[in-house]
C-alpha positions as CSV (number, residue, x, y, z in Angstrom):
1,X,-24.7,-13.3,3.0
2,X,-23.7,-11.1,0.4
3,X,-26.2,-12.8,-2.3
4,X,-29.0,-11.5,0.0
5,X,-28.2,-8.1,0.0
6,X,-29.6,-5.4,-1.9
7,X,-26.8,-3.3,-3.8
8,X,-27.4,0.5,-5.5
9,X,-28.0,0.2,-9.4
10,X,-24.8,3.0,-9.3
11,X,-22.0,2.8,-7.3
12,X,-19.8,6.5,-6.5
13,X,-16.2,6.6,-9.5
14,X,-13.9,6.8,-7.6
15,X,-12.4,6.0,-4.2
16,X,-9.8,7.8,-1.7
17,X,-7.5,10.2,-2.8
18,X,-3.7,10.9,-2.3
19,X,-1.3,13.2,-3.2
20,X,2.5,12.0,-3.6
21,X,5.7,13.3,-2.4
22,X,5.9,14.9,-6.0
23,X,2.6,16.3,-6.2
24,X,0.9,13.6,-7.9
25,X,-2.9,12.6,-7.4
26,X,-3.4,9.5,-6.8
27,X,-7.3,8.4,-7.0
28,X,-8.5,5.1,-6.1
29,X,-11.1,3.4,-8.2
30,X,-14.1,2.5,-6.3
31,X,-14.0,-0.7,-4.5
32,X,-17.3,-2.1,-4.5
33,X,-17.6,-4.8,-1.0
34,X,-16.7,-8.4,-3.3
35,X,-13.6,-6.1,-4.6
36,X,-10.5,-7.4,-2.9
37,X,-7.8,-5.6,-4.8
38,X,-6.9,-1.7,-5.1
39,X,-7.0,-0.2,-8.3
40,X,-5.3,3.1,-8.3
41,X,-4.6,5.8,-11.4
42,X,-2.0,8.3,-11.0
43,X,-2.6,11.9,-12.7
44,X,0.4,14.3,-12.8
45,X,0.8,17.8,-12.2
46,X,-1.2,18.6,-15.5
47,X,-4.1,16.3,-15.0
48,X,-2.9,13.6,-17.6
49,X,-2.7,9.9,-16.4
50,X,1.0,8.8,-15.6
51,X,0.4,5.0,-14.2
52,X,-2.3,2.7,-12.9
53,X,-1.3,0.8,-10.3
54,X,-2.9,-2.3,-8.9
55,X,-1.9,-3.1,-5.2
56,X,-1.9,-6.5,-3.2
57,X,-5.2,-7.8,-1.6
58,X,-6.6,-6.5,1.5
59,X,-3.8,-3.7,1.1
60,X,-5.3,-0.3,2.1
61,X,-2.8,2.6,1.2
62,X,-2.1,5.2,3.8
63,X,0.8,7.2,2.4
64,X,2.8,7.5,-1.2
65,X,6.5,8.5,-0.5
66,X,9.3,9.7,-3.1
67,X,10.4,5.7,-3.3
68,X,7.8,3.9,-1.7
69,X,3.8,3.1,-0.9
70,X,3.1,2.5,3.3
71,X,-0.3,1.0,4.4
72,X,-2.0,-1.4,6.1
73,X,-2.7,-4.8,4.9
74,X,-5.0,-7.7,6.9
75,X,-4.5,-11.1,6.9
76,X,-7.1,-14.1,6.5
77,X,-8.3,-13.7,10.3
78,X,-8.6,-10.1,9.8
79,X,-5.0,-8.6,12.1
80,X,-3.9,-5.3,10.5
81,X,-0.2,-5.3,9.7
82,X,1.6,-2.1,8.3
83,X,3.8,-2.6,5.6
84,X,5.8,-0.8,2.8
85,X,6.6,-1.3,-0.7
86,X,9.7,-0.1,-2.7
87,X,9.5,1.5,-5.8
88,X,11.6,3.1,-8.2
């Protein structure tokens, strides 16, 4: 299916963004449809890059928290299922 369609010779930079418990942006590269995995860079307070973080498949990130990430992640027959990551 996806070999018959007709994709845009330019696709948009960036994704969703977030902001952090801390202030932080987070910005989501874009995820073009044969993408499965969610590339995200996070900027500080001053605009410089403080991490790139690359999350699980089929993860979609709702909310960044002091200590962890929370979102929603679908399994092979497509059934959301929320779920949280620790971080330090």
């Amino acid at each position: 299916m996806y070999g018959r369609l007709k994709y845009p010779d330019v696709f948009p930079a960036t994704g969703e963004l977030l902001v952090d418990a801390y202030d932080r942006l987070w910005v989501q590269e874009y995820q073009a449809p044969w993408v499965t995995v969610s590339r995200w860079t996070v900027l500080g307070k001053d605009g410089a890059a403080v991490a790139n973080v690359v999350l699980p498949d089929r993860f979609r990130l709702v909310e960044v928290g002091v200590d962890y990430l929370l979102g929603s992640w679908r399994d092979e027959d497509d059934v959301e299922h929320v779920r949280a990551y620790r971080f330090k």
